[in-house]
The first five atom37 places (N, CA, C, CB, O) and aatype in JSON, in Angstrom:
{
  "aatype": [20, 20, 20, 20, 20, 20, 20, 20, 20, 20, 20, 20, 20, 20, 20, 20, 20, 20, 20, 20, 20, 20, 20, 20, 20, 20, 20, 20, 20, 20, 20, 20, 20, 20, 20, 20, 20, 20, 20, 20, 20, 20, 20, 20, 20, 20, 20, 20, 20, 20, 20, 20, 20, 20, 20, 20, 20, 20, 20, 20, 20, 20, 20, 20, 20, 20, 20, 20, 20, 20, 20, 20, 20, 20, 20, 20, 20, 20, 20, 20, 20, 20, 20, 20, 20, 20, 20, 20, 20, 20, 20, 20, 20],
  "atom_mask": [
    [1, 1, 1, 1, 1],
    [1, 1, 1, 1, 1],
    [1, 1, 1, 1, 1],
    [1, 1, 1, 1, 1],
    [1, 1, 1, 1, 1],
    [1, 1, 1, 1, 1],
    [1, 1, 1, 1, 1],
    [1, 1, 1, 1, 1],
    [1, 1, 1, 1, 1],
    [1, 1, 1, 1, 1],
    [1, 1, 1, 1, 1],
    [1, 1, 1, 1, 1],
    [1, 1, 1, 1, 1],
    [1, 1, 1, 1, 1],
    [1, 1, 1, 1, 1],
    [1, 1, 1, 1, 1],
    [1, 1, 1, 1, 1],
    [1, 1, 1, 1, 1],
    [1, 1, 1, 1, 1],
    [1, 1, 1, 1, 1],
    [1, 1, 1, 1, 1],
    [1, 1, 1, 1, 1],
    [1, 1, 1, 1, 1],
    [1, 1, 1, 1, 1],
    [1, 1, 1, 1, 1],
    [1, 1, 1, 1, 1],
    [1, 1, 1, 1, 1],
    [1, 1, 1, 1, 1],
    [1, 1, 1, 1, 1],
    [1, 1, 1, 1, 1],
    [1, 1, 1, 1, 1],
    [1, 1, 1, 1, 1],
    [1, 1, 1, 1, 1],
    [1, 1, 1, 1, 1],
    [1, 1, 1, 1, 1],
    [1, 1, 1, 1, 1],
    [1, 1, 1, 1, 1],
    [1, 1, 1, 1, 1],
    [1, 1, 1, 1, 1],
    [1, 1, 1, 1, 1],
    [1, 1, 1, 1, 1],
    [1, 1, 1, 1, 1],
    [1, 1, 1, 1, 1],
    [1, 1, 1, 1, 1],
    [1, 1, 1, 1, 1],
    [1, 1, 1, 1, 1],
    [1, 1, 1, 1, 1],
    [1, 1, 1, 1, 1],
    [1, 1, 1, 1, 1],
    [1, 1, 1, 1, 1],
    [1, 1, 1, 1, 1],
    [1, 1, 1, 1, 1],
    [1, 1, 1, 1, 1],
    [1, 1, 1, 1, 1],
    [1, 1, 1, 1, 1],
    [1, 1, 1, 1, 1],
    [1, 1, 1, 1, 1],
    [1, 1, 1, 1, 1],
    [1, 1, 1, 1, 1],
    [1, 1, 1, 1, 1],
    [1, 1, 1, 1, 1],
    [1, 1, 1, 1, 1],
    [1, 1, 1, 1, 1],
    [1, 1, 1, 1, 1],
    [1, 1, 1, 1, 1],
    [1, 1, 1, 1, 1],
    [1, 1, 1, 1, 1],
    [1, 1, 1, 1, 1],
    [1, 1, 1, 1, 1],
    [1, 1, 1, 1, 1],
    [1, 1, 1, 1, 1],
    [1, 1, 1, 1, 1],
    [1, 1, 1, 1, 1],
    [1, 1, 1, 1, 1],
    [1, 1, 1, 1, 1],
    [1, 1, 1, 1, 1],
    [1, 1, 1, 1, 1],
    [1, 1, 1, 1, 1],
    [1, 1, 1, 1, 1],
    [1, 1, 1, 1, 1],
    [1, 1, 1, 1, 1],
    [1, 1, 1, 1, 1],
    [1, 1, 1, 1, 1],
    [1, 1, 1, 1, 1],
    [1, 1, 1, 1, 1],
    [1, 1, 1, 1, 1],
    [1, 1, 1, 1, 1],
    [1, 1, 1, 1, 1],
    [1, 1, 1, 1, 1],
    [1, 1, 1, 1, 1],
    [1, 1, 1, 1, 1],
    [1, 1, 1, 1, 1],
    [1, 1, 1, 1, 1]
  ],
  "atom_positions": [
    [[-26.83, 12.59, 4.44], [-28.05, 13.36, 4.53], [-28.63, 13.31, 5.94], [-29.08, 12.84, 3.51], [-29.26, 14.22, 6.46]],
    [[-28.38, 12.32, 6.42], [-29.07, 12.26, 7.63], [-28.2, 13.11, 8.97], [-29.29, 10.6, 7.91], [-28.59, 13.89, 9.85]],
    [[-27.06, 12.62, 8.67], [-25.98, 13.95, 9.61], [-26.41, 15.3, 9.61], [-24.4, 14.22, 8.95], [-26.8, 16.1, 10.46]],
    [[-26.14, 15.27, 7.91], [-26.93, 16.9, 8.11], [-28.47, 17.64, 8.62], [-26.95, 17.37, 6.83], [-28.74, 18.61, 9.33]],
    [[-29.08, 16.86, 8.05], [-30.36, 16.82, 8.95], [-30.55, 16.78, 10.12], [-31.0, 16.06, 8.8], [-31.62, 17.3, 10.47]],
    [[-29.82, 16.26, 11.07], [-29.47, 15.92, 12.56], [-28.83, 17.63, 12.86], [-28.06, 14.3, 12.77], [-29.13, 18.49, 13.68]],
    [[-28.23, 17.58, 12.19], [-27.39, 18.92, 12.7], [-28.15, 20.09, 11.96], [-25.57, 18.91, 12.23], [-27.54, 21.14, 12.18]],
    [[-28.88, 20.23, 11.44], [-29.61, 21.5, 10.83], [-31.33, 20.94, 11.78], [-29.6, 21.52, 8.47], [-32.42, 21.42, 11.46]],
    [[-31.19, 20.15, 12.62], [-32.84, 19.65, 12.92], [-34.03, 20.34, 12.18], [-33.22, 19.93, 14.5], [-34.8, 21.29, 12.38]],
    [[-33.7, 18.94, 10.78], [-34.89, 19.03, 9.9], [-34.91, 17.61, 9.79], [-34.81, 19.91, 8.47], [-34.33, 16.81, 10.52]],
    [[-35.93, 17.28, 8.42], [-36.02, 16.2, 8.57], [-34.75, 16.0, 6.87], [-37.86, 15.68, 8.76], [-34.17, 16.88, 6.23]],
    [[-34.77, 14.59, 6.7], [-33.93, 14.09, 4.81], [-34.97, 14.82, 3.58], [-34.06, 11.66, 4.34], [-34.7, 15.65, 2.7]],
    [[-36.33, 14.1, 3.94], [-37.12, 15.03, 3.01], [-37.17, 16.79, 3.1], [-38.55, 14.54, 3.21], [-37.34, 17.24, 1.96]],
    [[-37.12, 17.42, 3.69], [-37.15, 18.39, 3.8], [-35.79, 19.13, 2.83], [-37.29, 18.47, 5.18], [-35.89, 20.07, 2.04]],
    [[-34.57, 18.37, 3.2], [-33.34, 18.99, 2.79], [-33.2, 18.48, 1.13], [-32.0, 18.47, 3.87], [-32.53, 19.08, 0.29]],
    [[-33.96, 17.28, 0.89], [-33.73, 16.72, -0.16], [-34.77, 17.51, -1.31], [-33.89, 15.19, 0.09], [-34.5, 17.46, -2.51]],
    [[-36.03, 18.26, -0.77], [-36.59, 18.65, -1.3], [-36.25, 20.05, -1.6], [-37.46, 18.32, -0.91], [-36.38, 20.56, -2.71]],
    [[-35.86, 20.55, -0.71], [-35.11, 22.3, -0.76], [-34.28, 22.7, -1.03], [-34.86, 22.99, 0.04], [-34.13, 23.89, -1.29]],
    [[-33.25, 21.66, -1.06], [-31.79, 22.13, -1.16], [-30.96, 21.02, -2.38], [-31.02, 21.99, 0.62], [-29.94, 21.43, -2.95]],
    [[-31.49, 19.74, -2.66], [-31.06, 18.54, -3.4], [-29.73, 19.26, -4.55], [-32.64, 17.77, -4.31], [-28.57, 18.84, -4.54]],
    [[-30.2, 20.34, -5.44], [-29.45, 21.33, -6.01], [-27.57, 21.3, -5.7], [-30.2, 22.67, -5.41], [-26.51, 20.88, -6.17]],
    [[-28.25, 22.21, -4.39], [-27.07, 22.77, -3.59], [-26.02, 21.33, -3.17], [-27.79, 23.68, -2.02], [-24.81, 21.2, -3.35]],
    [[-26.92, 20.43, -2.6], [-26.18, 19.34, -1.79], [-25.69, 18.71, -3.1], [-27.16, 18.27, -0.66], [-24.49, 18.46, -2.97]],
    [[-26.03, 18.45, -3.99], [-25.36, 17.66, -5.2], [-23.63, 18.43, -5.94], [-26.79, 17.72, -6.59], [-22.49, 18.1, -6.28]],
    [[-24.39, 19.44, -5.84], [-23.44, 20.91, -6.19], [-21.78, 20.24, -4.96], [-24.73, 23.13, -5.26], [-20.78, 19.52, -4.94]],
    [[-22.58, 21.2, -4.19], [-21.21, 20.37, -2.67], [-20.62, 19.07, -2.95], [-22.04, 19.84, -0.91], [-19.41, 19.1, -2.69]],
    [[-21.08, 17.73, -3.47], [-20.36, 16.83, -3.36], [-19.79, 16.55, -4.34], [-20.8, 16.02, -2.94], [-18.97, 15.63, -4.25]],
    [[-19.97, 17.17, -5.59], [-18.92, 16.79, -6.58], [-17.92, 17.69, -6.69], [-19.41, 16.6, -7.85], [-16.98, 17.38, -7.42]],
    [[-17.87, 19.01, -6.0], [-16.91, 19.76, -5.49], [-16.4, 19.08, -4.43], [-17.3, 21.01, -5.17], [-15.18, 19.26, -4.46]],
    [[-16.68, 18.39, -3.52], [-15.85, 17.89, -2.47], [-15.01, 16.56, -3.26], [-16.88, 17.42, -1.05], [-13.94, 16.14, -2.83]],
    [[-15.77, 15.95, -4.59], [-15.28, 14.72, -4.81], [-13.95, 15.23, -6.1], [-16.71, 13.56, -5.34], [-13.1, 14.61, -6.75]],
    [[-14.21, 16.13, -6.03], [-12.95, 16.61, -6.98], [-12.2, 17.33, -6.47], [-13.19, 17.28, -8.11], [-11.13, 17.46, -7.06]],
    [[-12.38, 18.05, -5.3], [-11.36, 18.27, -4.09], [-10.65, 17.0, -3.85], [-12.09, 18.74, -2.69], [-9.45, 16.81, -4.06]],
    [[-11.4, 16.25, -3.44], [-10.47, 14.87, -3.31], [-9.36, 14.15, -3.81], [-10.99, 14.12, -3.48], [-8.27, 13.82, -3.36]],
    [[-10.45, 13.9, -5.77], [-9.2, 13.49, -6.48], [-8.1, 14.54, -6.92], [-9.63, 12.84, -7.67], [-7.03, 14.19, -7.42]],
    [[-8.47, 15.81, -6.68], [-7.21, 16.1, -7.07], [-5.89, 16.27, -6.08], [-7.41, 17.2, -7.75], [-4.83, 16.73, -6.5]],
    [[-6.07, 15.87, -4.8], [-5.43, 15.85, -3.84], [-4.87, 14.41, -3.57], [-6.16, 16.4, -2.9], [-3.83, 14.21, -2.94]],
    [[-5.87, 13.14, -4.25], [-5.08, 12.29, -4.4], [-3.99, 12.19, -5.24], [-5.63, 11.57, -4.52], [-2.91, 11.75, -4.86]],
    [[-4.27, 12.67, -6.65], [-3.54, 13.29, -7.54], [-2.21, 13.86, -6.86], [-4.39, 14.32, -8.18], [-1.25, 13.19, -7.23]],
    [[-1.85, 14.9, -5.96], [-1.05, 15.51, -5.87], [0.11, 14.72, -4.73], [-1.67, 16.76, -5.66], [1.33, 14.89, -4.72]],
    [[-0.88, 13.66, -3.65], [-0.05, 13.07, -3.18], [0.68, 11.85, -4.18], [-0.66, 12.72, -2.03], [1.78, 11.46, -3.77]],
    [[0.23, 11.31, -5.26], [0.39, 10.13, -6.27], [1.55, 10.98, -6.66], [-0.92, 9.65, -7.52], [2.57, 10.33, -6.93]],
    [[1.62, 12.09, -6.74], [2.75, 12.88, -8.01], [3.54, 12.9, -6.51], [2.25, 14.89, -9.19], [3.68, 11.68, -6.49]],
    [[3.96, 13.19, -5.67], [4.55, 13.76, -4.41], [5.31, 12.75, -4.47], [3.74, 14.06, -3.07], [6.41, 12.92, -3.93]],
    [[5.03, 11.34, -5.12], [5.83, 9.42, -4.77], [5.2, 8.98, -3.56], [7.89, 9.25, -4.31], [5.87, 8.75, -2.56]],
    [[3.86, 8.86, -3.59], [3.44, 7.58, -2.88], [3.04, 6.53, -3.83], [2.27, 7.82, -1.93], [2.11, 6.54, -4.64]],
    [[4.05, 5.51, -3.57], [3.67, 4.42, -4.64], [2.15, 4.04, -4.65], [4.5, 3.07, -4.36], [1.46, 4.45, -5.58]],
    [[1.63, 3.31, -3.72], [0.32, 2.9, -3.38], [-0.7, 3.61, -4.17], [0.07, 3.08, -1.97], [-1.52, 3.04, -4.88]],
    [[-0.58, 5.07, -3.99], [-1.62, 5.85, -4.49], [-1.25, 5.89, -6.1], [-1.69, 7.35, -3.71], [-2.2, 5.97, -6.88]],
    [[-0.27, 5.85, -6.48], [0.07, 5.38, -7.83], [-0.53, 4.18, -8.27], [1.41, 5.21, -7.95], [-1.09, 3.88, -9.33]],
    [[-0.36, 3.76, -7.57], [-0.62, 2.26, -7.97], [-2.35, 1.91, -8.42], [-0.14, 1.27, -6.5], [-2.69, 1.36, -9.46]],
    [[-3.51, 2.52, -7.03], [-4.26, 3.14, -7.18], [-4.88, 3.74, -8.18], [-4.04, 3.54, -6.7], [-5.83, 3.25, -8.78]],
    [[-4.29, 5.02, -8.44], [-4.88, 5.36, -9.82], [-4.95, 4.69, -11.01], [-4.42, 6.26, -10.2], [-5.67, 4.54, -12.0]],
    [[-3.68, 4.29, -10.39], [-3.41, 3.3, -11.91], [-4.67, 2.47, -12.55], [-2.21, 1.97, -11.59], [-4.97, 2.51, -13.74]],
    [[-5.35, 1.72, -11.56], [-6.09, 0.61, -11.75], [-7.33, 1.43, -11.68], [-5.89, -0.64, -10.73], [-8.4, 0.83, -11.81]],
    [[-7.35, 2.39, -11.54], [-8.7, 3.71, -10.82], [-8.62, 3.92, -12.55], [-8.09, 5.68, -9.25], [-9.64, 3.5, -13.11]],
    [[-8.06, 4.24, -13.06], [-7.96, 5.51, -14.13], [-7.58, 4.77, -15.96], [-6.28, 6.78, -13.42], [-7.99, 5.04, -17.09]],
    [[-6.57, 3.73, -15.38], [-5.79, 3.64, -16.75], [-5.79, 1.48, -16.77], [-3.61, 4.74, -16.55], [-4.99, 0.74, -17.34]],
    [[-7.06, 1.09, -15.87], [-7.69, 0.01, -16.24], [-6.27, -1.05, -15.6], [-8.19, 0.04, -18.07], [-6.59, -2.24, -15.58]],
    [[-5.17, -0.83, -15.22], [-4.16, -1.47, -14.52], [-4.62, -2.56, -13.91], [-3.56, -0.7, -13.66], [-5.64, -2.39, -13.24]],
    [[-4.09, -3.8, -13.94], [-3.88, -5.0, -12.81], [-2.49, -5.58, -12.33], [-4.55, -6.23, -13.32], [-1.45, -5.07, -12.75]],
    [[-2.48, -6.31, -11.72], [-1.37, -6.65, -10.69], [-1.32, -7.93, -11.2], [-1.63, -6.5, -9.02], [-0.17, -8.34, -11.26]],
    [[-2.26, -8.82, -11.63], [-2.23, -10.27, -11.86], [-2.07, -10.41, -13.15], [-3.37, -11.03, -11.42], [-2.76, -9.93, -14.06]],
    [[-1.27, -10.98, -13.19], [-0.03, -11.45, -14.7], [-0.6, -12.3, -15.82], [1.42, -12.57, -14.18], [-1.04, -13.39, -15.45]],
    [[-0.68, -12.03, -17.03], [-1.43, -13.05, -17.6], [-0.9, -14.06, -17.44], [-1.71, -12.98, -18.77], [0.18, -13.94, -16.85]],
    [[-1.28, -15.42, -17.81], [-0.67, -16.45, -17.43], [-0.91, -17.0, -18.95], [-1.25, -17.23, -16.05], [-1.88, -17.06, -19.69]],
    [[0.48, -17.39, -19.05], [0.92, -18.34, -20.21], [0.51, -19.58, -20.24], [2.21, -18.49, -20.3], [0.77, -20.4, -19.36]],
    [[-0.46, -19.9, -21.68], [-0.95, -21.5, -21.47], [-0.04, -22.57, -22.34], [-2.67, -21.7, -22.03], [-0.12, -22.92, -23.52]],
    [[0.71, -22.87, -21.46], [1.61, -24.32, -22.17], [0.79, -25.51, -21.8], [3.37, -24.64, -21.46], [0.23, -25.9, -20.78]],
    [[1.03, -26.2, -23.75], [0.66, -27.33, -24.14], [1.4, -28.28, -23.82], [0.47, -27.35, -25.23], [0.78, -29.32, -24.02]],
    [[2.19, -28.42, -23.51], [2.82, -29.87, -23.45], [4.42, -30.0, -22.56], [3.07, -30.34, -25.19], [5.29, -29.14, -22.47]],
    [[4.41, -30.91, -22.18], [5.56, -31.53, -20.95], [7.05, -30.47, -21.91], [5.82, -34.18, -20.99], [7.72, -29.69, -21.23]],
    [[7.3, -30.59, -23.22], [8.47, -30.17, -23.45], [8.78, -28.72, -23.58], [8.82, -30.76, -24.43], [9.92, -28.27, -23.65]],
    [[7.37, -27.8, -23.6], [7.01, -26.71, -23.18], [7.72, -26.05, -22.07], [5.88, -26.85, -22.94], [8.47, -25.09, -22.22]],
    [[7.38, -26.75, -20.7], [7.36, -26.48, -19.4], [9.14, -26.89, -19.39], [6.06, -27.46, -18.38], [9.81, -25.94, -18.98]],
    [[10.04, -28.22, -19.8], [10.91, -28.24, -19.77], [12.07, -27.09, -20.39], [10.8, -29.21, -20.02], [13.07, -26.5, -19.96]],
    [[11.57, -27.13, -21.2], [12.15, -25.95, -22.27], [12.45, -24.41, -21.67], [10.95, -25.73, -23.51], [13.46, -23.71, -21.75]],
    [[11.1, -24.15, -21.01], [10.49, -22.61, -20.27], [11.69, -22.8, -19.13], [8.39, -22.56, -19.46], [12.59, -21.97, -19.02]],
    [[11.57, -24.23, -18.12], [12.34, -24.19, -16.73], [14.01, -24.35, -17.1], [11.77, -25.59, -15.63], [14.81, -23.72, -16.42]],
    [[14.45, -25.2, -18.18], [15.97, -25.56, -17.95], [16.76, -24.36, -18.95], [16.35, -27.4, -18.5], [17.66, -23.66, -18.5]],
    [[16.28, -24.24, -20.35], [16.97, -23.22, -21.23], [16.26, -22.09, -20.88], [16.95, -23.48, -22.79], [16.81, -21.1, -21.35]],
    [[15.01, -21.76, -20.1], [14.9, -20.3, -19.68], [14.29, -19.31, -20.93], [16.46, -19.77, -19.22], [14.01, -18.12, -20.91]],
    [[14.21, -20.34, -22.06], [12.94, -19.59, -23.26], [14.04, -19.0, -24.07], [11.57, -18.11, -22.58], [13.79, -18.46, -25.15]],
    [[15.33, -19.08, -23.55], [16.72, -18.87, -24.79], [16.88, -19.13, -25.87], [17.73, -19.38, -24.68], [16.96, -18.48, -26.91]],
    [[16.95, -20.43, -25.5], [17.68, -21.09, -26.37], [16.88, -22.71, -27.31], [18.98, -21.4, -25.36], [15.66, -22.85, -27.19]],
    [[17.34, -23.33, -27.8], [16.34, -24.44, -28.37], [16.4, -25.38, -27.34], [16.73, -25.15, -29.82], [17.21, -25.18, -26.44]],
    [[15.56, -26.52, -27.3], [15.51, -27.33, -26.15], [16.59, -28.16, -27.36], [13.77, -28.02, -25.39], [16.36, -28.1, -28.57]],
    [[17.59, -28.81, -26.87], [18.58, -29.79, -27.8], [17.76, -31.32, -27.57], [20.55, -29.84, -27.09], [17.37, -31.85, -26.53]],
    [[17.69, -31.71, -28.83], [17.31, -33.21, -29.19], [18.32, -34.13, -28.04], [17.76, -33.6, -31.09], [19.4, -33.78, -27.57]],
    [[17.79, -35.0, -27.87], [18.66, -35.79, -27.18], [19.4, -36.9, -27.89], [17.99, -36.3, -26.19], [20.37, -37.54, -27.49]],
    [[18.47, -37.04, -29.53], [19.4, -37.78, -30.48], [20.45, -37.73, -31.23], [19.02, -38.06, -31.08], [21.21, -38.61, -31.64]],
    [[20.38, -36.19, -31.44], [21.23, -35.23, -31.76], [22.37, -35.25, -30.89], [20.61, -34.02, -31.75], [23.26, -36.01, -31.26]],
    [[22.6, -34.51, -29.66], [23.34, -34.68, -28.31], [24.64, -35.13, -29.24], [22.62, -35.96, -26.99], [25.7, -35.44, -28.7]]
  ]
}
């Protein structure tokens, strides 16, 4: 507002009072000019901007839930058999 005001030499109140309409009008046309141009580069394969929307639009994160293990034979089990297979008794063996 104030750019424009600078460049139309008026004052913010003046434009906000005369024109508020119009200027509201303009920016959600400019803000949907936008997304849909982000849109078109996201579809074009820019990952990033994919990625972007993703978390913009369809609630996306990057950080992994994290699994809560209870106990030491848990964590052994998860690291040596890899969540395969049974952890083998060692009495058994």
């Amino acid at each position: 507002m104030i750019e424009m005001a600078s460049c139309l030499d008026c004052s913010v109140d003046t434009l906000e009072r005369r024109f508020a309409d119009r200027i509201k009008t303009a920016r959600e046309k400019g803000k949907m000019s936008l997304r849909r141009k982000q849109f078109e580069v996201a579809l074009n394969g820019d990952k990033a901007m994919l990625i972007w929307l993703g978390k913009q639009y369809l609630e996306q994160r990057e950080a992994p839930e994290v699994k809560e293990v209870q106990t030491v034979e848990d964590i052994v089990y998860d690291t040596e058999w890899g969540g395969t297979a049974e952890p083998q008794d060692e009495k058994n063996s």
